[in-house]
C-alpha positions in Angstrom: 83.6 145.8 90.0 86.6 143.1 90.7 88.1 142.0 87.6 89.1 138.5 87.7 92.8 137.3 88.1 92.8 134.2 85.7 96.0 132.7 87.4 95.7 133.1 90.6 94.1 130.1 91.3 96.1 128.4 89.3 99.2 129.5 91.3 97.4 128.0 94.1 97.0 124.8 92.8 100.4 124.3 92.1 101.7 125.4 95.3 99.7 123.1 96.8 100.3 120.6 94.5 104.0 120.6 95.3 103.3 120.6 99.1 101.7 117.4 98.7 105.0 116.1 96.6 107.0 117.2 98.7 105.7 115.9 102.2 105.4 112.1 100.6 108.8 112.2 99.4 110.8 114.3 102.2 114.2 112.2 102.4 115.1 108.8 102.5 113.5 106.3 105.0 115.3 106.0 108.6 117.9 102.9 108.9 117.1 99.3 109.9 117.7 96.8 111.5 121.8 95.8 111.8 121.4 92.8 108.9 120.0 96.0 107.0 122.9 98.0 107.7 125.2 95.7 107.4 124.1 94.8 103.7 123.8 98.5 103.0 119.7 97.7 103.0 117.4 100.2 103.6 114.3 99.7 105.3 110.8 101.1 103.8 108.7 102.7 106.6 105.2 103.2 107.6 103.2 105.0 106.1 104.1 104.2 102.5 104.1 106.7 100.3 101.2 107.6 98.2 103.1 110.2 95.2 106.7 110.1 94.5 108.6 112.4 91.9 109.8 111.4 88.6 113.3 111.7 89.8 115.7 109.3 88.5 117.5 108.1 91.3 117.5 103.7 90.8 117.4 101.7 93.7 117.7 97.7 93.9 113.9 96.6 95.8 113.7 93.4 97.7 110.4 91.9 96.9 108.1 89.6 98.7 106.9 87.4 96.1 104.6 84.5 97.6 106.9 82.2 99.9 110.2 83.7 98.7 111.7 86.7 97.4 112.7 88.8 94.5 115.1 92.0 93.7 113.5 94.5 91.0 115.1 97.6 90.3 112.7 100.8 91.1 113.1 104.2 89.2 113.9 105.5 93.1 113.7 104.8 96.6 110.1 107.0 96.9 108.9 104.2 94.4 109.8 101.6 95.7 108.4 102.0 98.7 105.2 103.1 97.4 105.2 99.0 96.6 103.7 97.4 99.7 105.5 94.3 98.7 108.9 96.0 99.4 110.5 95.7 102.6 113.8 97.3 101.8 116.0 98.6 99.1 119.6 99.1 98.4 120.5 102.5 97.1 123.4 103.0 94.7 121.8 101.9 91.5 120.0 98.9 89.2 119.9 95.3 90.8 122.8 93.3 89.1 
């Protein structure tokens, strides 16, 4: 008779769980263009992530807003790129 392990599944899940985590949010997106280098911008890449971890890591996000644009701070870098509106970010802290 097997006798049932009542977390081993559980551990499973969680392990996978963090795989997932940790393949959208491996590192920081490659380098631009020069006028995103120059400006210390960072480029958000394709694909865009689909998790991100609460990490609190803030991140000043240009936004495309209709005809013009807009800067939003994000929580982090992973998040703002999540934002398909976001075309790069400046790392280093809150928008001023």
């Amino acid at each position: 008779m097997m006798v049932p392990r009542p977390f081993g599944t559980a551990r499973r899940c969680a392990a996978a769980w963090l795989t997932v985590l940790a393949a959208g949010c491996a590192g920081e997106p490659p380098r631009g263009t020069a006028e995103t280098q120059s400006r210390n911008l960072v480029a958000c890449t394709e694909p865009r992530p689909q998790m991100c971890t609460m990490a609190s890591n803030p991140v000043c996000a240009r936004l495309a807003v209709g005809d013009g644009v807009s800067w939003r701070t994000y929580p982090n870098a992973c998040s703002a790129c999540g934002e398909s509106r976001v075309t790069v970010y400046r790392p280093g802290g809150a928008c001023r």
